[in-house]
N, C-alpha and C positions, 0 to 999 in steps of 0.2 A: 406560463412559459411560452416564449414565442419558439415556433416549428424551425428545426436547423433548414437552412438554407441550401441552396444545392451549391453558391460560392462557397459558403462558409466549410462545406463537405468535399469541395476543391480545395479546399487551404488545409483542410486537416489532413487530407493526401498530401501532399507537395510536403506540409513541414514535420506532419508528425503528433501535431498536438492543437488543440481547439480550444479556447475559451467560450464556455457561452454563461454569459453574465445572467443574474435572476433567474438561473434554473429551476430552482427553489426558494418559499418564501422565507421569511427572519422566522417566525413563528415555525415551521417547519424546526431551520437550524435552533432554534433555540429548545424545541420538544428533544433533537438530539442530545445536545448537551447537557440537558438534564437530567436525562436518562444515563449517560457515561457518568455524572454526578454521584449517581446511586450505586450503579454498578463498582464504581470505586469505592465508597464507602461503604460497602459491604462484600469488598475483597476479602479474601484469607488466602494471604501465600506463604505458605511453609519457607522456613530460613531455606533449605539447600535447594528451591525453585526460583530463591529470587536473584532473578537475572539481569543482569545488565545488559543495556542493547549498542552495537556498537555496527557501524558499516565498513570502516578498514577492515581488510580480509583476516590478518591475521589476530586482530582484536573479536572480529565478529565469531571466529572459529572458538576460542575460548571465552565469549561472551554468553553463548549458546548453554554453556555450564553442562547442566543436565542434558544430555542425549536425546533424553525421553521426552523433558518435559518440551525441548522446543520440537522435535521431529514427529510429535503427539498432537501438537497445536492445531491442527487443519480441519481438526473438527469439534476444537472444545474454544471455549472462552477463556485466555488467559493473558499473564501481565508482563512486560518487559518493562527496562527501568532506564533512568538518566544513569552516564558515570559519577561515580562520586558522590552517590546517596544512600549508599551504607554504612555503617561500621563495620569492624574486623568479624561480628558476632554475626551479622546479620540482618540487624535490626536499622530503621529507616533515621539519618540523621536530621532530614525536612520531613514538614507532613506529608504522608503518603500521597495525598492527591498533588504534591508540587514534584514528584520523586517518577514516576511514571511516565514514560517516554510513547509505547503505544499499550491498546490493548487488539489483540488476535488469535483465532484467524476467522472465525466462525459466528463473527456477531450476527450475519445476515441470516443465517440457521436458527440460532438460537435464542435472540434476543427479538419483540415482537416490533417496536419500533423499527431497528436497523433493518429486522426482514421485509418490513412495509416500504421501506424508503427504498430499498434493493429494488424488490420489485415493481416499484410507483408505475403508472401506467406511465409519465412521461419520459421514465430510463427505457421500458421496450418502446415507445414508441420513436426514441434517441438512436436508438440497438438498429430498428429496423432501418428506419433513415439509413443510417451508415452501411447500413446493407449484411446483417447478421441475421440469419437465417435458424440458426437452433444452435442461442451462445446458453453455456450454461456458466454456473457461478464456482470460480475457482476457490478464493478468498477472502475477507474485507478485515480490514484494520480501524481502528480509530487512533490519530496520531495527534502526540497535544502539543509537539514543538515551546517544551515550555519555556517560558522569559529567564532570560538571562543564561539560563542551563543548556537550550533545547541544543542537541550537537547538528552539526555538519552532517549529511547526505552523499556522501562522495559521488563521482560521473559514475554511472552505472546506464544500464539496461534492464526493461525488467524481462527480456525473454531471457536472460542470465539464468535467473532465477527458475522461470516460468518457461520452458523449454517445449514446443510444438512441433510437431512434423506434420507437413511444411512450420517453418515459418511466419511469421504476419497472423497468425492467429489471436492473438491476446493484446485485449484491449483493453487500458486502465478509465476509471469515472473517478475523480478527485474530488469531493463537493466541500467547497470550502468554507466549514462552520464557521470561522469567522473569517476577518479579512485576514487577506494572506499578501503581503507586500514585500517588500526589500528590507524592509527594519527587521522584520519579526520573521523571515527564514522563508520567503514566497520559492517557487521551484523556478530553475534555472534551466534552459533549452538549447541544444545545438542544433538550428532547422534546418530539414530535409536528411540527418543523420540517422534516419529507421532504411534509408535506402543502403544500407555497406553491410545489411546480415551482424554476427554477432560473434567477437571476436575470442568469446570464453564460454562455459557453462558449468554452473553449482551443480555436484552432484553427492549422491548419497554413497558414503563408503560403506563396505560390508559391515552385517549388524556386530555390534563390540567392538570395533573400530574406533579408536580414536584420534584425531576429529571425528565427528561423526558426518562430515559434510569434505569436500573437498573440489580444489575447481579444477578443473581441463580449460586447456589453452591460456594464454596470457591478457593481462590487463593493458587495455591499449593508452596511451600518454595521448591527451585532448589538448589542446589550445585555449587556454581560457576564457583569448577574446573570441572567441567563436559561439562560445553561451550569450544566450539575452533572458533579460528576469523576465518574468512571468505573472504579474499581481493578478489576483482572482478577489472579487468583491465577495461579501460575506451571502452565500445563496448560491452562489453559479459556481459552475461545474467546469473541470480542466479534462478533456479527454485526451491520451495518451497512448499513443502506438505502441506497442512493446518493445520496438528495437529503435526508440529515438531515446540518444543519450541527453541524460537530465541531472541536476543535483541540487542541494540545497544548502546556504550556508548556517551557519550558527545562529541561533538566534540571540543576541546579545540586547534587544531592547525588554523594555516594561509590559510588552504585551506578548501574550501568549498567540497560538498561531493553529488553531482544533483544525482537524480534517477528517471525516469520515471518505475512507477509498475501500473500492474493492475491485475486479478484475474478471474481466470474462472473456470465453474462450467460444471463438467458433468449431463447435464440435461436429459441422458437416465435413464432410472427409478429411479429417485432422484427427495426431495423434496425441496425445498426451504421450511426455516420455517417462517410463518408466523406473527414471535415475531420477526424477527431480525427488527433492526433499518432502514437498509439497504432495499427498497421496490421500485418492479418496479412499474413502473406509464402506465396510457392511452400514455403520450407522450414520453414516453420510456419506452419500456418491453425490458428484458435483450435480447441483439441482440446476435445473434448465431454467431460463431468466422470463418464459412468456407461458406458465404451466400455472405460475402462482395465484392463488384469488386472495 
């Protein structure tokens, strides 16, 4: 991996978001995806957990199904799915490894690969560059964007989601297993957009509540032509502001489109909020990204 640059770390200020190509080797991504291989085929998900994963608000709000199992997710290994890959019963109507949308939230915790790769020396040495001082690890996902199925991303933000005080705390690493292009659903950027703050926020309703999630403030209306794609080659890494708005579309070709991401937060004088959905536990508090061997 070549060392980020101090331009390159000018450009990820001003827009928001960084490509840096061959961050990682094939061999690397390919140990990933092998590993999600197995991990899928030796899933077991109970019919009333199996979820559908959806990003319109009010699809995502009854996509979530269970309460528990998705509000539970932040520290275990578990599955989300494409629309329109169950029957009425439950049961999967493709095989299950083409039905699968992401797995989360805790791969980096719990799985030994994902936590090696989490903590690779050239992600803190990426961390420090960008000038993060004591980030610790909030999440990670693996998302398969699958062909022909994989759905739309809608414009979002992920401090929505991921909510800090101050601000500008949380910063996403995208490493894209394979190539990630315009045919097969590559991410979509409005640059210099982490500068206008955040115009909503996902929060937890009281427990029994249903939804169990609900948002504060509105959803702002984007420009379309204001996004530019984003291809990331199969190894290199897309770094992500947390309040630059981004999306992704469908992916309608023959190739599938893996990504292993996860999200870390500068925990030097920053808060975590205590409304987000997202919540450490006794048996995982957000592990700090430069502690690990």
């Amino acid at each position: 991996m070549a060392s980020i640059t101090e331009e390159q770390i000018h450009k990820f200020r001003k827009d928001g978001f960084l490509v840096l190509e061959q961050f990682f080797s094939s061999e690397t991504c390919d140990a990933m995806k092998a590993q999600i291989q197995k991990i899928v085929a030796d899933m077991d998900v109970p019919p009333h957990c199996r979820t559908e994963f959806s990003t319109k608000e009010e699809e995502q709000l009854r996509a979530q199904g269970s309460a528990e199992y998705f509000l539970t997710s932040g520290d275990k290994v578990r599955f989300f799915f494409e629309k329109g890959v169950f029957d009425e019963k439950g049961d999967f109507l493709v095989p299950k490894e083409k039905a699968i949308n992401k797995i989360g939230h805790a791969l980096h915790a719990y799985d030994p690969i994902f936590k090696q790769i989490t903590h690779a020396s050239e992600v803190q040495e990426l961390a420090r560059k960008i000038g993060l001082e004591n980030p610790v690890v909030l999440q990670s996902m693996y998302i398969f964007k699958q062909p022909g199925i994989g759905g739309e991303v809608t414009p979002h933000q992920d401090a929505t989601f991921l909510h800090t005080e101050p601000l500008g705390r949380v910063v996403g690493l995208w490493i894209a297993v394979e190539n990630a292009t315009q045919e097969n659903g590559c991410l979509w950027f409005i640059p210099g957009s982490h500068t206008s703050g955040i115009t909503r926020q996902m929060v937890r309703t009281p427990p029994g509540m249903v939804p169990c999630t609900k948002f504060i403030g509105s959803e702002q209306a984007y420009d379309h032509k204001q996004f530019i794609p984003v291809p990331v080659r199969k190894g290199g890494i897309l770094l992500i502001h947390g309040e630059v708005v981004h999306k992704s579309e469908p992916n309608h070709s023959e190739k599938s489109r893996n990504v292993y991401t996860f999200h870390l937060m500068e925990a030097k004088d920053a808060a975590w909020s205590t409304e987000n959905w997202l919540q450490p536990t006794p048996e995982l508090p957000f592990p700090p990204l430069y502690t690990h061997n």
